[in-house]
KOLMIZA-334998 format. One record per residue (C-alpha): x, y, z. Coordinates in steps of 0.25 Angstrom, whole numbers. Layout:
BEGIN
+-------+-------+-------+
|     u |     v |     w |
+-------+-------+-------+
|     X |     Y |     Z |
...
+-------+-------+-------+
END
This chain:
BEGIN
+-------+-------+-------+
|     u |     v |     w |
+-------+-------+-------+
|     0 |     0 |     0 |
|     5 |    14 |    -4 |
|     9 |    26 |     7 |
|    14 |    34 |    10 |
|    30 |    29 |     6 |
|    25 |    18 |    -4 |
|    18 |    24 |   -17 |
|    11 |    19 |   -29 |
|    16 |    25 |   -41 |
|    11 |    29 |   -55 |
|    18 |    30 |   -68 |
|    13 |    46 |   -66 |
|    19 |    47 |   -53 |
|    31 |    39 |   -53 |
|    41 |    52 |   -55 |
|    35 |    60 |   -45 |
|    35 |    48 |   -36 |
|    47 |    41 |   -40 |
|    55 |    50 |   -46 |
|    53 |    62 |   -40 |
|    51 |    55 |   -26 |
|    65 |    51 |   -25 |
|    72 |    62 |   -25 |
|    67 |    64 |   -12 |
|    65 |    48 |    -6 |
|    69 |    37 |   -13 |
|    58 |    28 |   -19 |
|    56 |    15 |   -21 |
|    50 |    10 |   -32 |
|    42 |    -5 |   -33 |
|    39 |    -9 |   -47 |
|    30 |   -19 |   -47 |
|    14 |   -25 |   -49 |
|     3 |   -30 |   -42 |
|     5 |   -45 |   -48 |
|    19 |   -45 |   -46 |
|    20 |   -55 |   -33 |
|    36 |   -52 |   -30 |
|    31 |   -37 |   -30 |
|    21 |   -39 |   -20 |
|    32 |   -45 |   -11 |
|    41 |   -35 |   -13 |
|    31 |   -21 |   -11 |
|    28 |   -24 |     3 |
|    43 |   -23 |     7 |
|    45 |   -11 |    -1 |
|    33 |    -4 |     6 |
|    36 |    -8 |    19 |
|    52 |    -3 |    18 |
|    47 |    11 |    11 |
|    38 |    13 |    22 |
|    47 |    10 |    33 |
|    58 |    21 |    26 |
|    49 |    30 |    32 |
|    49 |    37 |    20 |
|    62 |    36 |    17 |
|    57 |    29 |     5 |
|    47 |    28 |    -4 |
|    40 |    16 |   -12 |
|    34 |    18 |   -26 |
|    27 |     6 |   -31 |
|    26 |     6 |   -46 |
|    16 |    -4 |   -53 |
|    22 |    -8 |   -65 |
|     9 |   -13 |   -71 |
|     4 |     2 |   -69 |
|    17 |     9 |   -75 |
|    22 |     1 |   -83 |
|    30 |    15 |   -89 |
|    38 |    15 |   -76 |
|    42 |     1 |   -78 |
|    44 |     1 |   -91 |
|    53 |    16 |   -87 |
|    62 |     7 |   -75 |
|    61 |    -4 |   -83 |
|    55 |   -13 |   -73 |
|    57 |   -27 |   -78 |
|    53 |   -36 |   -66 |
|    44 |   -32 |   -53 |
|    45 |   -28 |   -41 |
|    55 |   -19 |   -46 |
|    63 |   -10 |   -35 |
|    69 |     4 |   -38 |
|    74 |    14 |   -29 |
|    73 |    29 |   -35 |
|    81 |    38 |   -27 |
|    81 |    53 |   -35 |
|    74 |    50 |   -44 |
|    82 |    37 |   -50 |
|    83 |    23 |   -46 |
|    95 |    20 |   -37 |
|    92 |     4 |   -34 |
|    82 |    -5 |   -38 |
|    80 |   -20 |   -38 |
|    70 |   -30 |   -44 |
|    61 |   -43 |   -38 |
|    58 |   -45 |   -22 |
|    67 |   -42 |   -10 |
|    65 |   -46 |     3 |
|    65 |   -35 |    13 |
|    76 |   -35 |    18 |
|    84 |   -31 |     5 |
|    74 |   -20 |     1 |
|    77 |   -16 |    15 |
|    91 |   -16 |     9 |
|    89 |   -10 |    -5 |
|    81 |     1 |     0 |
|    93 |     4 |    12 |
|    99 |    12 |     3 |
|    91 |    24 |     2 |
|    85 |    21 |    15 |
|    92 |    31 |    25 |
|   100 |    27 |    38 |
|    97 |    29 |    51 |
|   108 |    39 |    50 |
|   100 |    46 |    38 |
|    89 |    45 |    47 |
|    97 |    51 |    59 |
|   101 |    63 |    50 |
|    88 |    65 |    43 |
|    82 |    68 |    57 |
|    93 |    75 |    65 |
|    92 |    86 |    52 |
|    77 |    87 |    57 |
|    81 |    90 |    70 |
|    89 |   100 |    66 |
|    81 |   109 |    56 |
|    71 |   109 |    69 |
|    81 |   114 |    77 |
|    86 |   102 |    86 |
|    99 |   103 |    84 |
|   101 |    93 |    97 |
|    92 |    83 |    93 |
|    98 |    84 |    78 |
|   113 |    81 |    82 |
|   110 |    69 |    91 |
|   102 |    63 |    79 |
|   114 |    67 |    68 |
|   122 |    60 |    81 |
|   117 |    48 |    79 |
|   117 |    48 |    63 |
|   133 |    50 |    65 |
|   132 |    37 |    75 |
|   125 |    29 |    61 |
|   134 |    37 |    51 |
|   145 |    44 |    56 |
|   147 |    52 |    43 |
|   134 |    56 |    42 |
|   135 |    70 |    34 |
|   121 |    76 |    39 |
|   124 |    72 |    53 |
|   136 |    77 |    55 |
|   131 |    91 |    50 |
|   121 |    90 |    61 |
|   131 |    87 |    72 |
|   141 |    97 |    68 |
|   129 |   106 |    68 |
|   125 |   105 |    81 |
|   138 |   104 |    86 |
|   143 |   118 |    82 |
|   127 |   123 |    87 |
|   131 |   118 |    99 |
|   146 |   123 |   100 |
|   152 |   110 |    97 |
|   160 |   118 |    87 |
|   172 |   107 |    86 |
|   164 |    96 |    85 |
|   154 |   102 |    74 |
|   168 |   105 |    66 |
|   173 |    91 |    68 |
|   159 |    86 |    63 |
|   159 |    96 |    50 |
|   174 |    90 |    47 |
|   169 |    76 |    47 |
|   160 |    79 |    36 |
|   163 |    76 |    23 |
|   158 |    88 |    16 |
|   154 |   100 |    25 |
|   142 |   105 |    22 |
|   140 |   122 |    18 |
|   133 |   121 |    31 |
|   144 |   114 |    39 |
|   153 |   125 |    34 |
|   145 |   136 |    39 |
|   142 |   128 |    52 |
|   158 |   127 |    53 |
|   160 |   143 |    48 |
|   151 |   145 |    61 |
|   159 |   138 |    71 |
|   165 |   150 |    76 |
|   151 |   154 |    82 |
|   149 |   142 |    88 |
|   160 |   141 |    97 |
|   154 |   155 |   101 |
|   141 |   148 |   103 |
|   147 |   138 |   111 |
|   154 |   148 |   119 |
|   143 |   158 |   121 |
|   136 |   147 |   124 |
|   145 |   141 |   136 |
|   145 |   157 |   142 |
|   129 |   159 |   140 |
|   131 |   173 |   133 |
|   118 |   179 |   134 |
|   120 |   194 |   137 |
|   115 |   203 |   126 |
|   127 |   207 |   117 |
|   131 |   220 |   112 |
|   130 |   223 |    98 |
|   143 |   225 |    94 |
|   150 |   212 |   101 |
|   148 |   203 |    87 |
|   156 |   194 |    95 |
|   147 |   193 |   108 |
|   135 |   194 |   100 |
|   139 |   181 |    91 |
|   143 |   174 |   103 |
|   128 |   178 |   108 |
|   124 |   171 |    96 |
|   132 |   159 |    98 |
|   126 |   158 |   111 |
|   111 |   159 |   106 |
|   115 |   149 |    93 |
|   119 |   140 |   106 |
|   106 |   140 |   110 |
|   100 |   137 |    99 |
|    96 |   151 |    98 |
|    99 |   151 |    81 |
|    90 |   164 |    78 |
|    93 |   172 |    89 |
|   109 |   170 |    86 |
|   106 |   170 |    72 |
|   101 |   186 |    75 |
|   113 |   188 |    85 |
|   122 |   183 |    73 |
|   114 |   192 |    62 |
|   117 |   206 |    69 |
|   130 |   202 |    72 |
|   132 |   199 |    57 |
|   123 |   212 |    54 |
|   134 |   220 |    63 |
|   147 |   214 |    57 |
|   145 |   201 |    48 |
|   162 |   200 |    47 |
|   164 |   200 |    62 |
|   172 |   189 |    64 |
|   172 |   183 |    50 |
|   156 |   184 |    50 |
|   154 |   177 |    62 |
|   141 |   180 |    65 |
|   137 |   176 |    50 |
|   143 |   162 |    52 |
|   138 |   160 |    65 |
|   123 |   164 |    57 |
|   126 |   152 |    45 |
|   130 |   143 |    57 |
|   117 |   146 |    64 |
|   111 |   142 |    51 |
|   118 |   129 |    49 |
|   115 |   126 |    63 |
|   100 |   129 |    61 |
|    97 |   123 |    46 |
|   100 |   130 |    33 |
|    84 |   131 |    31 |
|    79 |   135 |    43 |
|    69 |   147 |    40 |
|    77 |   154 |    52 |
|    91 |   152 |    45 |
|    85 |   157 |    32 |
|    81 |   169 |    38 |
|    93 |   172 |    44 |
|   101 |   167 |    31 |
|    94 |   179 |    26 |
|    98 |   189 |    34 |
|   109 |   187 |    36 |
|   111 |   187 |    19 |
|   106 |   202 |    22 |
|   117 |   206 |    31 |
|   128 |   200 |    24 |
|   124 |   203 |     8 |
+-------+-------+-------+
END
């Protein structure tokens, strides 16, 4: 029975379903018919692995007797017939019956890992703003795959938002290619031993406007705390009053706080803009 990870598909909807699908999920598709017996062996296990994917894949089930222009495209030649489509082309396929462990097997490759999994929900957790939870998530995805690109990124994150400073840049070394972002994040580092230390000496005082050097350490102490926009306002007068002091601190420590907070946050777009006003 179709749902909402398992389709029937028509000759008219294969490219939107198929086709176009993949580029986003791969999709497997099952050519077979109704009379064909070793087909109806074979769906079920298809149907039940899709589904527990959890939506990680998805199962297009083409009758050949009610396209035979598909079949005749793929050149289906015997049923069941298994192909994989990932962007838009078929990267593996096999024909006949399979028991289920080796379609378990087959589909592994496209399937994500538990550290994929790890990752995928530790980046949640940080575009909400859980920074915490989202570097003990990325954590455990290094313990599955201690290469792992995505979660070093997080780690290295959180550390240099939490003053780790050294160990985000021994994470941002281990990566094979650093990311723009990780730049930035490293450009910033500066500021963060600030935050940490204002941070350790609870500066809270208001700070006169003419101490840049105070008033970015007041900033420090506030991206300590999480406080993003209100540093991020420290940071913008201080750029507005000298964007060169100290090799344009204030406006590396602002591209850090972006890092830090996600590149498409509605809040760092705002403040990407005006900053863009004060320094063009």
């Amino acid at each position: 029975m179709a749902g909402q990870h398992v389709i029937d598909v028509a000759s008219a909807t294969f490219q939107r379903d198929v086709i176009e699908k993949s580029h986003s999920v791969p999709v497997v598709v099952d050519f077979w018919a109704s009379w064909c017996s070793p087909c109806l062996l074979l769906g079920p296990i298809l149907e039940k692995v899709v589904t527990e994917s959890g939506g990680n894949l998805i199962l297009a089930r083409v009758d050949v007797d009610s396209c035979p222009d598909i079949a005749r495209r793929y050149e289906i030649r015997g049923i069941p017939a298994v192909k994989l489509f990932v962007d838009g082309k078929i990267s593996a396929e096999f024909t006949g019956t399979m028991p289920e462990s080796q379609v378990r097997e087959f589909l592994r490759q496209v399937l994500p890992s538990r550290a994929d999994e790890l990752v995928r929900q530790a980046e949640e957790l940080k575009e909400n703003g859980n920074l915490k939870e989202a570097e003990s998530l990325a954590q455990q995805a290094l313990r599955e795959a201690p290469g792992e690109q995505r979660a070093l990124q997080i780690v290295a994150i959180a550390a240099m938002a939490s003053g780790r400073v050294d160990e985000a840049l021994d994470l941002i070394d281990r990566m094979e290619s650093p990311s723009k972002d990780m730049q930035f994040l490293t450009e910033g580092a500066d500021f963060w031993r600030m935050c940490a230390k204002a941070a350790a000496e609870r500066k809270t005082v208001e700070v006169p406007p003419e101490d840049l050097e105070r008033k970015i350490s007041h900033a420090a102490c506030l991206a300590s705390n999480g406080e993003f926009v209100q540093a991020l306002d420290v940071l913008l007068d201080a750029v507005e009053t000298d964007k060169s002091f100290r090799d344009g601190l204030a406006r590396k420590a602002m591209v850090s706080i972006f890092v830090v907070m996600g590149l498409t946050h509605p809040v760092v777009r705002e403040y990407q803009s005006r900053l863009a006003q004060l320094l063009f």
